[in-house]
GUKEVO-553130 format. One record per residue (C-alpha): residue in one letter; x, y, z. Coordinates in steps of 0.2 Angstrom, whole numbers, padded with zeros to 4 digits, always signed. Layout:
N
AXYZ
...
***
This chain:
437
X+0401+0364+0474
X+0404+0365+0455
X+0403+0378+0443
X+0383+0372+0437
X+0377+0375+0455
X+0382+0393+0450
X+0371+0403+0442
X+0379+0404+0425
X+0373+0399+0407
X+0378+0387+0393
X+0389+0399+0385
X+0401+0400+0400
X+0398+0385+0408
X+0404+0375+0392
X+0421+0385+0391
X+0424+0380+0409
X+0421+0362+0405
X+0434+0365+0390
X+0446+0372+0402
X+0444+0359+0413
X+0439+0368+0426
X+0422+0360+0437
X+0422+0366+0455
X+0427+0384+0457
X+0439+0389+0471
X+0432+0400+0485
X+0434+0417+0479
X+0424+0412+0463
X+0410+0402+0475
X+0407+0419+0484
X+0410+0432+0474
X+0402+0426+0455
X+0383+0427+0464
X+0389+0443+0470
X+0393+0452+0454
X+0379+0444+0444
X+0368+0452+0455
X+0375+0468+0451
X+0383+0475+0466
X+0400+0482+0469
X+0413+0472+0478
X+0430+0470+0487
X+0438+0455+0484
X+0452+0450+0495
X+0461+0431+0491
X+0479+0426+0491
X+0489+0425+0473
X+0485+0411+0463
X+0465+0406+0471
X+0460+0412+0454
X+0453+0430+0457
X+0456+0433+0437
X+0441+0420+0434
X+0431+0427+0448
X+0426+0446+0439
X+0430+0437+0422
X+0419+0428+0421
X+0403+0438+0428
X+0407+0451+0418
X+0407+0444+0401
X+0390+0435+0406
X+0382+0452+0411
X+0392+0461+0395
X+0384+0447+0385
X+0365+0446+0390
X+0366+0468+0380
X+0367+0466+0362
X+0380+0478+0355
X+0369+0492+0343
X+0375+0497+0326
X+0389+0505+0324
X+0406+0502+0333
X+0406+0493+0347
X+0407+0504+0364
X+0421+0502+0379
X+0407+0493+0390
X+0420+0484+0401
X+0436+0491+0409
X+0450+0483+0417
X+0465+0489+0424
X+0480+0482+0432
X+0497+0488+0435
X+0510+0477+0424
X+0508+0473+0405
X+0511+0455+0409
X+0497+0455+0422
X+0486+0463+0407
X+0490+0451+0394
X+0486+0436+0407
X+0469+0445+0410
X+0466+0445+0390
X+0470+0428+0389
X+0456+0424+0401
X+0444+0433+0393
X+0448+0424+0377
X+0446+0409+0386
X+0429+0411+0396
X+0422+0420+0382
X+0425+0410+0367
X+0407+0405+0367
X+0400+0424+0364
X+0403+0439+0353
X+0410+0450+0364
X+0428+0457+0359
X+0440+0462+0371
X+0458+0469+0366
X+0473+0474+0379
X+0483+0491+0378
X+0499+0495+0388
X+0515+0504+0387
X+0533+0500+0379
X+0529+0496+0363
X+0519+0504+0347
X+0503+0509+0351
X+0497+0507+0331
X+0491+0489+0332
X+0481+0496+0349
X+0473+0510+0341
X+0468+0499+0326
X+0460+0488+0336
X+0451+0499+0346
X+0444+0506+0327
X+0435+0492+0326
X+0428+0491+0343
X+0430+0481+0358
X+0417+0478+0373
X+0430+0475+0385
X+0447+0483+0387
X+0460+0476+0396
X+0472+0491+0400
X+0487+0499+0410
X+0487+0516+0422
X+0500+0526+0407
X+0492+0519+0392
X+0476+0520+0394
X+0476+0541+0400
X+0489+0542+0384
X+0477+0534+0373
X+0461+0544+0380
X+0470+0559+0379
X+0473+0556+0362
X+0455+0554+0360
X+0455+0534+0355
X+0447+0528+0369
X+0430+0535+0374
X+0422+0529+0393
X+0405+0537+0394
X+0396+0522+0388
X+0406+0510+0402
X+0395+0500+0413
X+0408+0489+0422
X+0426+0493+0429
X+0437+0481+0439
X+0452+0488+0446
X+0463+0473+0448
X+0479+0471+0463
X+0470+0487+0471
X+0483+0488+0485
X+0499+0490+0472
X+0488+0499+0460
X+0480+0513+0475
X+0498+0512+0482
X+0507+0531+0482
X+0517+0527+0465
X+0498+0523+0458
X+0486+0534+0464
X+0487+0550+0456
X+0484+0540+0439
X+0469+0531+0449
X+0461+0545+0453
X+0462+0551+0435
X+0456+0537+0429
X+0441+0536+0441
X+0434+0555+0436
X+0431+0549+0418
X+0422+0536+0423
X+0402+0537+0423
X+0393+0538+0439
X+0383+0526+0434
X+0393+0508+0434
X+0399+0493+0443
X+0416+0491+0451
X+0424+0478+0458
X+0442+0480+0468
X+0450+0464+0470
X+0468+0459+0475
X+0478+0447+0487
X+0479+0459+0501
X+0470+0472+0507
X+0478+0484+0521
X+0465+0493+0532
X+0471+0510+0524
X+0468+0504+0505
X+0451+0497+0512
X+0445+0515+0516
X+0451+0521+0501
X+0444+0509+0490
X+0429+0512+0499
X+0427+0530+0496
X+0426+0524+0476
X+0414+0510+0477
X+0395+0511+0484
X+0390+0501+0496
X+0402+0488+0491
X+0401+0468+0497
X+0418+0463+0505
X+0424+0445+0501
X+0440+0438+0509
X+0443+0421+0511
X+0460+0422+0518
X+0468+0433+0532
X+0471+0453+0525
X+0492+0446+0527
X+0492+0427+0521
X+0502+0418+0512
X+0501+0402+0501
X+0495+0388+0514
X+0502+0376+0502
X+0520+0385+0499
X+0533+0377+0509
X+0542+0392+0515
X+0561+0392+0524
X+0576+0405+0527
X+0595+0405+0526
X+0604+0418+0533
X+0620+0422+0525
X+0630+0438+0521
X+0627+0444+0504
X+0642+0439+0494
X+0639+0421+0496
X+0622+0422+0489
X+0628+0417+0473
X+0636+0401+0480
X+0620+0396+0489
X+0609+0397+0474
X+0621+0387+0463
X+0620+0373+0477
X+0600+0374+0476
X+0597+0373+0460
X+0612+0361+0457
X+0607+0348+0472
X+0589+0350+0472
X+0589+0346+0455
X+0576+0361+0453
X+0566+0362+0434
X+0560+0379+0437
X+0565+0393+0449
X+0559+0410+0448
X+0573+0421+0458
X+0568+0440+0466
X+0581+0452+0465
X+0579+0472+0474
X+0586+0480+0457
X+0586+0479+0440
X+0605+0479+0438
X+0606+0463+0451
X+0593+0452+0440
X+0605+0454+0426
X+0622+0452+0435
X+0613+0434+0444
X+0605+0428+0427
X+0623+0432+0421
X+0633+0423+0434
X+0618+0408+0430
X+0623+0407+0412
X+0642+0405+0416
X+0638+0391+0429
X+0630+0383+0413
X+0613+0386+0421
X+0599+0393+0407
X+0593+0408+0415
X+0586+0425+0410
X+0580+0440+0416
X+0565+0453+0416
X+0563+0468+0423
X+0557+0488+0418
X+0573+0491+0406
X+0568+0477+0396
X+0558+0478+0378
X+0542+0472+0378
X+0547+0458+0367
X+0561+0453+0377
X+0549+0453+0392
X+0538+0444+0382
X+0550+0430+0376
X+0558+0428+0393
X+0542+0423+0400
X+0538+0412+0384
X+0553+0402+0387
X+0551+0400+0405
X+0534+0392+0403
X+0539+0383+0389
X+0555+0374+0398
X+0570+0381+0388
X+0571+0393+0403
X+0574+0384+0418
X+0578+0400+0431
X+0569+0418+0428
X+0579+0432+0436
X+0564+0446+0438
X+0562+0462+0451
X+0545+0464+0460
X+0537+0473+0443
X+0533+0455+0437
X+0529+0448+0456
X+0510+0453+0450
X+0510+0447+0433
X+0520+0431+0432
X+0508+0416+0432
X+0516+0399+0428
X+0511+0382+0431
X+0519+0371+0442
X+0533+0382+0446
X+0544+0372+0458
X+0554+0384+0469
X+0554+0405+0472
X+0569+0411+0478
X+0568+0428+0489
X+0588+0433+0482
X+0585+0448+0491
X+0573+0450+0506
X+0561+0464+0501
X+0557+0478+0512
X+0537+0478+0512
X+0530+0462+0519
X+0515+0463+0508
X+0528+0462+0492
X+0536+0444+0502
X+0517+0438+0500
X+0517+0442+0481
X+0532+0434+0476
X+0530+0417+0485
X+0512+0416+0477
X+0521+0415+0463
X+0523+0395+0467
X+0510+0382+0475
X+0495+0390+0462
X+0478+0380+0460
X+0480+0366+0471
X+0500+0362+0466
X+0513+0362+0482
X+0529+0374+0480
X+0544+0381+0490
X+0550+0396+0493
X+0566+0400+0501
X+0573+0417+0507
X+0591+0422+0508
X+0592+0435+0522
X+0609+0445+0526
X+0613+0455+0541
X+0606+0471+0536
X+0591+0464+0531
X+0586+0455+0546
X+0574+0468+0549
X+0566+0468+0536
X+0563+0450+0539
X+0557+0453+0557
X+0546+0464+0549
X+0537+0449+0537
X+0538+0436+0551
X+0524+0447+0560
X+0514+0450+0547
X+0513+0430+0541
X+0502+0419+0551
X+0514+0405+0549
X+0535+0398+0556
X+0544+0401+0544
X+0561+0387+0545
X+0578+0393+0549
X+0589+0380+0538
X+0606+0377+0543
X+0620+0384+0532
X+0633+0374+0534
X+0630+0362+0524
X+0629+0374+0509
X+0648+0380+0517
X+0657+0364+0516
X+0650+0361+0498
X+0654+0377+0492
X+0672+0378+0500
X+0675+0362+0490
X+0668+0368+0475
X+0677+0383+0473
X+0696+0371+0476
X+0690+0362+0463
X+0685+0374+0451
X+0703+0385+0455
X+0717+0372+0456
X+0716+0371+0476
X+0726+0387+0474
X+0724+0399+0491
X+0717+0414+0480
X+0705+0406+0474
X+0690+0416+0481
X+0697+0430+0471
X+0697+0420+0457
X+0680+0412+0456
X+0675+0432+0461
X+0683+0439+0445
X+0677+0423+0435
X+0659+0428+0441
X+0661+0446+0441
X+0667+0446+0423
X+0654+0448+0407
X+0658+0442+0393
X+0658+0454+0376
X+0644+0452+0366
X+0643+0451+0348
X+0636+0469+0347
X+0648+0475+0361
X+0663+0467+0349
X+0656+0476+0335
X+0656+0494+0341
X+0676+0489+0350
X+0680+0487+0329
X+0670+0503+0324
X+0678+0512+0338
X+0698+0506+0334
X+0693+0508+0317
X+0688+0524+0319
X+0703+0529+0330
X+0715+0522+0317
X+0706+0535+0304
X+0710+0548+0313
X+0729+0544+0317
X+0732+0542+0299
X+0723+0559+0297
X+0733+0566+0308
X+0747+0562+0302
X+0748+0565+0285
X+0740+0583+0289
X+0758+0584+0301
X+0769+0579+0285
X+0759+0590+0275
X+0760+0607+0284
X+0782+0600+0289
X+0783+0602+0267
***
């Protein structure tokens, strides 16, 4: 099938062609028909089989066949998803599919200045793009009215309708209209979420064109299993011997993205990493560098698992083995997106084997044990050669990767500080010869 054998007009059906975009994957064959026809949906479809296109685009053809009335524009459309890179992504979209109409669409989320928002917002928007904290700030505030809605998406409903989420779901939901569309769509669907989402929706459709816990069929999956301090070693081998362009590299925390995107940098390995401590803009550059090549390895913690989408990214590497089996389906749909192939490659310790027991039967697929050994010999001979062939040189290679080197600003407030102590000896002691007088 291709995207004219779909019932959609010119307007759309031009910006596909632009995009280069002519048969429409399986979760836009079945669900488009459904939405233009006015019902509420579920959508269940593994990352990366273009869910974003398949409410998208619907909705801006339904939005579009309403002219606007005098005045400012009304909220018509919402969307709302749980990470600000995720949002940006969906605005992009929009732009994309919609180039060909008049409707306006602008995106709002925390961490950073909501004035540029708000003023967009002033002049109107049909469809706003929109995280959980942002958006109740913003209405709260009284900058964002929802009582003229007509269509509401709730995008990656599990994470989203997940315990972290809900109370600011459910708030969400009370100020919407009774009267409206909504669509729940994400790559997995537990039975629980399902009857959640369900009391929300009416008489929703249900689409799912994988199994409620598959992953990428195309993603070449495989495990080590090795204790945790010779993690390090391994992913320099990977990255070094594979001879691997771009790598996106899972960590548990926030302080081990930045101590592995460190360790990277000193192996002379451009890598960088993003995570919830991180600006907006530095989020924003990270990614832009990624996509772009000058990044070849992003160090991020499951807050960007949902919003990272990158084209032909070549390897994920689980550093850490998370503990939920449904965030293990996230991350390696990260790779192997629209058709492309992709590996992903866990690194499991001892006390994470059960976590990874606890994927292995929830994935409909053998994942590989690769053997280790390998990695061993090359690493032992790796670390003689980088410390002399001297017999502490574990020790060594540990400190040299252990160690951060001072920035600029760091060196900076060391001056201030001595400079500052220095004052106050010299205070000190002329005040001592004074009162000895």
């Amino acid at each position: 099938m291709t995207f004219d054998q779909l019932p959609l007009t010119a307007p759309f059906l031009r910006a596909l062609e632009e995009e280069k975009y002519t048969h429409p994957t399986p979760i836009q064959e079945q669900a488009i028909p459904v939405i233009l026809e006015g019902r509420d949906m579920i959508g269940c479809a593994q990352t990366g089989t273009g869910k974003t296109a398949a409410f998208s685009i619907p909705m801006l053809q339904l939005l579009n066949t309403i002219a606007p009335g005098k005045g400012r524009r009304p909220i018509r459309g919402l969307v709302v998803t749980p990470t600000r890179e995720l949002a940006m992504q969906i605005k992009e979209s929009l732009d994309a599919y919609g180039r060909h109409c008049s409707l306006r669409n602008t995106v709002v989320f925390g961490g950073v200045s909501q004035h540029g928002q708000v003023n967009a917002l002033h002049r109107g928007v049909d469809i706003l793009v929109a995280t959980p904290g942002r958006l109740l700030d913003l209405f709260q505030q009284g900058y964002v009215k929802l009582d003229q809605l007509s269509f509401f998406v709730l995008d990656e409903a599990d994470r989203m309708l997940d315990m972290g989420f809900l109370p600011d779901v459910k708030r969400i939901i009370k100020l919407l209209p009774a009267k409206r569309q909504s669509l729940f769509f994400s790559a997995t669907m537990p039975d629980n979420i399902r009857q959640l989402a369900n009391t929300i929706v009416h008489d929703p459709a249900f689409i799912s064109v994988t199994p409620a816990m598959s992953t990428a069929e195309r993603v070449e999956q495989s495990v080590y299993f090795i204790e945790h301090p010779d993690k390090k070693y391994l992913l320099l081998h990977l990255l070094r011997e594979g001879n691997v362009r771009s790598a996106l590299v899972f960590t548990k925390t926030k302080h081990g993205a930045d101590k592995v995107s460190r360790m990277l940098s000193k192996a002379h390995i451009h890598a960088e990493a993003i995570h919830g401590n991180k600006s907006q803009n530095a989020r924003q550059k990270a990614l832009k560098n990624f996509k772009e090549g000058i990044t070849r390895v992003l160090v991020a913690t499951d807050i960007a698992a949902r919003g990272i989408d990158i084209d032909n990214l070549e390897l994920v590497v689980n550093y850490d083995i998370p503990n939920i089996p449904e965030t293990y389906v996230h991350r390696i749909g990260r790779t192997g997106r629209a058709g492309a192939s992709g590996e992903a490659v866990s690194f499991c310790s001892g006390s994470e084997k059960s976590f990874w027991r606890d994927i292995l039967k929830t994935i409909p697929v053998e994942v590989p044990v690769k053997d280790a050994s390998a990695f061993r010999n090359a690493a032992a001979e790796e670390k003689k050669a980088d410390t002399g062939n001297e017999p502490n040189y574990k020790k060594k290679v540990e400190k040299l990767l252990q160690e951060e080197a001072p920035s600029e600003e760091k060196k900076g407030k060391r001056r201030n500080r001595n400079r500052n102590r220095n004052k106050f000896r010299q205070g000190a002691s002329r005040n001592k010869q004074r009162d000895s007088r």
